[in-house]
C-alpha atoms as one frame of an Amber mdcrd trajectory, in Angstrom:
protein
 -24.431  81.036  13.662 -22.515  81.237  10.374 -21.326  78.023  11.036 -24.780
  76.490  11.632 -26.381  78.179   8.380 -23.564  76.660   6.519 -24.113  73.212
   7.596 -28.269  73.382   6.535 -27.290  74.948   3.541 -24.195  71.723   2.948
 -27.203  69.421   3.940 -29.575  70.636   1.273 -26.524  70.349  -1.193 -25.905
  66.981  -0.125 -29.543  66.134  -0.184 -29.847  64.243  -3.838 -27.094  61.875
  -2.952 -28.519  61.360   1.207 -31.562  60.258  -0.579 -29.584  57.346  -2.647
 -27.749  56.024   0.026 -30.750  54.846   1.718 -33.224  54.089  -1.487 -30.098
  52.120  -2.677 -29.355  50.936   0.564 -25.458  51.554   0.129 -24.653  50.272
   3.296 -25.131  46.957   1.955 -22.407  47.377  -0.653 -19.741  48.921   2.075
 -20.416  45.681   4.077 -19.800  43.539   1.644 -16.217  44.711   1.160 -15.695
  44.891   4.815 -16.385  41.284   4.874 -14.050  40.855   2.175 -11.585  42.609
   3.991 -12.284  40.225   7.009 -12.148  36.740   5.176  -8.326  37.023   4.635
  -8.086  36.130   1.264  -5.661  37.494  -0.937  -8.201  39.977  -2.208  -9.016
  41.231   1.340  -5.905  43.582   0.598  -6.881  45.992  -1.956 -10.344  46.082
  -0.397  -8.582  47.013   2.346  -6.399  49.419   0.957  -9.767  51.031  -1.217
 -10.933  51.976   2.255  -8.042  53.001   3.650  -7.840  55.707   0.724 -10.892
  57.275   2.961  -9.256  57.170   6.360  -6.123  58.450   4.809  -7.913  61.472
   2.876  -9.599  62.545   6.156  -6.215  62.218   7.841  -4.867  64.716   5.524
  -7.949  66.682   6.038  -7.172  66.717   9.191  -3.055  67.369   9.432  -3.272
  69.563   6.265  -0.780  68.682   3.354   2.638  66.867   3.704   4.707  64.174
   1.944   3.626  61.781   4.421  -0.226  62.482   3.997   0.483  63.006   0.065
   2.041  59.074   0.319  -0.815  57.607   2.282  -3.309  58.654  -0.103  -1.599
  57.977  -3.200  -0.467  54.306  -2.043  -4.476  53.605  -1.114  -5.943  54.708
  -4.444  -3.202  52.903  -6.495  -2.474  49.738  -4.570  -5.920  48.275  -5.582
  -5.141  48.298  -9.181  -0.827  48.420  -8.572  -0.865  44.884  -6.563  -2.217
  43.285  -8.999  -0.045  43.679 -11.986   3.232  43.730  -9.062   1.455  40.075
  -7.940   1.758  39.076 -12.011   5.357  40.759 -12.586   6.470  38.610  -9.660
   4.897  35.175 -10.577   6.424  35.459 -14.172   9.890  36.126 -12.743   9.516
  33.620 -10.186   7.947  31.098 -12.442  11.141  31.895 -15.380   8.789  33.353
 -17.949   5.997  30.485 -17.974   2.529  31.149 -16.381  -0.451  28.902 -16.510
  -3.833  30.425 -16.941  -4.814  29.709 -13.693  -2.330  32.530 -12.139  -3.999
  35.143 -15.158  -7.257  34.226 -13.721  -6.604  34.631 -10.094  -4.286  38.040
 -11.336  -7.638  39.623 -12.952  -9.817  38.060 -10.089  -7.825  40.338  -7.733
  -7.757  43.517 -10.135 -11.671  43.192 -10.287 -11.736  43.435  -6.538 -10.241
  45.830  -6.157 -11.547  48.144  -8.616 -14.950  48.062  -7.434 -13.998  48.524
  -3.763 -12.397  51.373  -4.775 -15.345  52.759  -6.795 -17.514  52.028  -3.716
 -15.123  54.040  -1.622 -14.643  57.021  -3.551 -18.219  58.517  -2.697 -17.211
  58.672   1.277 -13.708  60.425  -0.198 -16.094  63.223  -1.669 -18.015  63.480
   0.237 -15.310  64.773   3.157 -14.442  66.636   0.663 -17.086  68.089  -0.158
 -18.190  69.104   3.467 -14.531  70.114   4.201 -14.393  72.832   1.633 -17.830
  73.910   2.703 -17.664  74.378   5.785 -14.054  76.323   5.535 -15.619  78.435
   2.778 -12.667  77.114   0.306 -12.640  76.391  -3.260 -14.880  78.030  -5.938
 -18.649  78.483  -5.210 -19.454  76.043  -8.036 -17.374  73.248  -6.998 -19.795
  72.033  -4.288 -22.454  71.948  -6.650 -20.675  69.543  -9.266 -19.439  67.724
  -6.316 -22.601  66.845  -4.998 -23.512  65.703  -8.921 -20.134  63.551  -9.363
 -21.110  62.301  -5.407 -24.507  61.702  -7.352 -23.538  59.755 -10.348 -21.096
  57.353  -8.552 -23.910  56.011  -6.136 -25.666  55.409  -8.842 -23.230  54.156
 -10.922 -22.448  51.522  -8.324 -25.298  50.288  -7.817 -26.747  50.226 -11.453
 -23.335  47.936 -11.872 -24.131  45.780  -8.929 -24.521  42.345  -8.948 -27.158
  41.019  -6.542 -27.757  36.850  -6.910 -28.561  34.771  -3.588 -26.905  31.789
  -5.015 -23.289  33.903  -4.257 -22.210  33.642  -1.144 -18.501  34.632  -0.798
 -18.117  38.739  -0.773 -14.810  38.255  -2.939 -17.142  36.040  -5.787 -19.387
  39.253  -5.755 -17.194  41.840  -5.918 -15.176  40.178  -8.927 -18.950  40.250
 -10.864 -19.474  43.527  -9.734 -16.107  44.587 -10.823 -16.667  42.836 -14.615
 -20.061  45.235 -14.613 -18.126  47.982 -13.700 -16.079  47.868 -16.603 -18.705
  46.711 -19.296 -20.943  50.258 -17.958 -18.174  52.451 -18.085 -17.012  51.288
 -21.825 -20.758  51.453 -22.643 -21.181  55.277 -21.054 -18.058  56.231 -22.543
 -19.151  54.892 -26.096 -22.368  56.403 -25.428 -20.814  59.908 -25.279 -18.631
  59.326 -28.105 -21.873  58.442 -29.951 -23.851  61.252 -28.859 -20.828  63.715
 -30.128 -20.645  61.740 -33.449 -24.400  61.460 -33.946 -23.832  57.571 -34.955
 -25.751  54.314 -33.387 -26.158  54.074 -29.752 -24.307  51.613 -28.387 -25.861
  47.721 -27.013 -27.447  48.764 -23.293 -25.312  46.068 -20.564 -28.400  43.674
 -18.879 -27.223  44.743 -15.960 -28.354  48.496 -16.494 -31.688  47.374 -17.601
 -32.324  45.272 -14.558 -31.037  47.695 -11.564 -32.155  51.036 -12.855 -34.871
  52.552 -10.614 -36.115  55.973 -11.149 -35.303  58.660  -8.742 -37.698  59.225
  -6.382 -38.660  62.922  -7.055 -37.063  64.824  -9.005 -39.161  67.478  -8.221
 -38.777  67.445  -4.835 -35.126  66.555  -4.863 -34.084  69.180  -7.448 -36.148
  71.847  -5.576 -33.947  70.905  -2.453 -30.872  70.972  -4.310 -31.908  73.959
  -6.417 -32.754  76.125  -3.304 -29.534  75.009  -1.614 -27.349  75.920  -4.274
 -28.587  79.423  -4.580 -28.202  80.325  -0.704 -24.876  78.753  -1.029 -23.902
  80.695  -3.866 -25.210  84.004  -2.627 -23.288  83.556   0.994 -20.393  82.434
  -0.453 -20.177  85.284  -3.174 -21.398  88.114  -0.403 -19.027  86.519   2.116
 -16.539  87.484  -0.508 -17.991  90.881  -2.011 -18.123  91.720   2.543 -14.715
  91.165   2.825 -13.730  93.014  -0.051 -15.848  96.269   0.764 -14.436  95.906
   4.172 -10.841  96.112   3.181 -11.336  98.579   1.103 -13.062 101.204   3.475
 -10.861  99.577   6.767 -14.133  98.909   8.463 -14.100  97.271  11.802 -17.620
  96.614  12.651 -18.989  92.934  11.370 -20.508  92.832   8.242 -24.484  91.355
   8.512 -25.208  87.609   7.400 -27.553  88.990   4.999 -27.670  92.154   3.332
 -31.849  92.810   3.366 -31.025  95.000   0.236 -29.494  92.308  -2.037 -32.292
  89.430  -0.756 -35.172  92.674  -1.474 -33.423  93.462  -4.969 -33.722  89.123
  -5.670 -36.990  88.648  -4.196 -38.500  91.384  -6.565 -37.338  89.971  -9.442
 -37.954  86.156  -8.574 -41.309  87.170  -7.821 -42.320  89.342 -10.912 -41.074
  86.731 -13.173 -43.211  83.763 -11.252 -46.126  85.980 -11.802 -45.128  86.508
 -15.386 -44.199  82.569 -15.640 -47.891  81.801 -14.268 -49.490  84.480 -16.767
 -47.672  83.134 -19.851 -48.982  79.630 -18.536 -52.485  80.181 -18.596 -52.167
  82.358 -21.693 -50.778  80.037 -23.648 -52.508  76.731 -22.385 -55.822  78.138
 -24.116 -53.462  78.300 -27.279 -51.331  75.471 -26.810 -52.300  71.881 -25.980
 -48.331  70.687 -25.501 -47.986  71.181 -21.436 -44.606  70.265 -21.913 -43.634
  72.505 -24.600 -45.165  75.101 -22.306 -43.528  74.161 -19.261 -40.011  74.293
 -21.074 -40.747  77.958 -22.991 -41.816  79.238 -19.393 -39.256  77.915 -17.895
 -36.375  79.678 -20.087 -38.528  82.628 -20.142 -37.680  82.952 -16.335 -34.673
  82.309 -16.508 -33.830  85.134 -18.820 -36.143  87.426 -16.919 -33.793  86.686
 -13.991 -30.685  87.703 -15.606 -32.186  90.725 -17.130 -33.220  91.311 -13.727
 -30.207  91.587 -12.051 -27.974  93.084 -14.630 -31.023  95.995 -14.510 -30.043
  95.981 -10.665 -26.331  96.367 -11.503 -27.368  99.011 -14.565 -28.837 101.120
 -11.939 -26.937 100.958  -9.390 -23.854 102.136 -11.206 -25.772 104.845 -12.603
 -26.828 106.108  -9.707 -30.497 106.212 -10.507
């Protein structure tokens, strides 16, 4: 049962990024690589290598740690951008020093590749990850929740960077495009950050951002998802924890409940004074106030600091003994 709860609750976490696979249609981006890996081309190799890195990650899943799981991985995730630079080291000695452009061209062709088949891998790598830790209850609480964000971003950081033109027709010509946008996108977020921190200019958008962003296709619904998700998670986890605890302490044998009906009535009091306080301050202040947003935003905090008071009342009085 335990085991069953926690896989609805991992799907619910995982729901933002479930949705973007199939809006984005990722499988179309894994399938390109896989028929880069199949052409044979010199480039085949760190595609194949970039999703290697998955099938050696849920091998070490799977054996637990060792030097030669430790190896597997580390030679996947570096070889894509390694074999490159060891393919250029060896043409210069083998060439005595002189190098025409041509081997440059077909040196950062490769490195292109095989950056963005790594970048399209690395969602499946956290996402085992992710559902690994889950499900074995390991790691902090919170990690889950960022993972399913970074999980998040990458999706749709591959396919804002994605290159789609009919007139391409080899996977390798594709990837070494998509690879270029991958680059220019992460220079522009990074200088974007930079910017926000020093309050200058923001930077010149790429034309491939402008072209492929879509909006999400509810936020409301998929943060409500998420949101719910996350707080069940959080609660199990941190009770599964505070259970185990309490039963070391007093050397209790019988099996602690899934839920304790006390905690849940103690939250469900408080979540629903401060929606009824939330709706109140809504009305009030819409007869006041013609900004909905600046409403929704005040309200908003306003419950969220009710909550908190809330439940450090709870702990007040419970230590008290009141």
């Amino acid at each position: 049962m335990r085991f069953l709860l926690s896989g609805v609750i991992l799907l619910g976490l995982s729901f933002p990024y479930i949705i973007q696979f199939i809006i984005y249609d990722y499988q179309m981006f894994v399938i390109l690589v896989l028929k880069n890996i199949i052409s044979g081309n010199l480039s085949s190799i760190s595609s194949f290598m970039a999703f290697a890195a998955i099938i050696a990650y849920a091998f070490r899943i799977k054996q637990g740690p060792g030097s030669l799981q430790d190896s597997l991985i580390i030679t996947t995730l570096t070889m894509p951008v390694v074999f490159p630079s060891l393919v250029m080291i060896g043409i210069i000695i083998s060439q005595g020093g002189q190098i025409s452009s041509e081997y440059f061209r077909a040196a950062s062709d490769l490195y292109l590749v095989g950056i963005t088949s790594l970048v399209i891998a690395l969602p499946f790598i956290g996402i085992i990850n992710q559902w690994y830790n889950g499900l074995k209850s390991r790691g902090s609480p919170f990690s889950q929740i960022v993972a399913t964000m970074i999980i998040f971003s990458l999706i749709n950081f591959v396919f804002i960077s994605a290159s789609f033109s009919e007139e391409i027709t080899l996977a390798s010509e594709q990837l070494k495009i998509h690879g270029v946008n991958i680059i220019l996108d992460g220079i522009f977020a990074l200088q974007l950050v930079l910017n926000n921190i020093l309050q200058t200019g923001n930077p010149v958008i790429p034309q491939n951002i402008t072209a492929n962003v879509r909006p999400y296709f509810s936020p409301i619904i998929g943060g409500t998802v998420f949101g719910i998700s996350s707080a069940f998670y959080l609660y199990f986890r941190l009770y599964r924890k505070y259970s185990e605890d309490e039963k070391s302490i007093n050397s209790l044998t019988k099996k602690s409940p899934l839920l304790k009906l006390d905690n849940l009535g103690h939250i469900s009091r408080i979540i629903m004074v401060g929606i009824i306080i939330n709706f109140i301050i809504i009305i009030g202040a819409s007869f006041f106030i013609e900004a909905m947003d600046l409403i929704l935003k005040s309200t908003v905090l306003f419950l969220m600091f009710l909550f908190m008071i809330g439940i450090v009342s709870e702990k007040t009085i419970k230590r008290s003994g009141l």
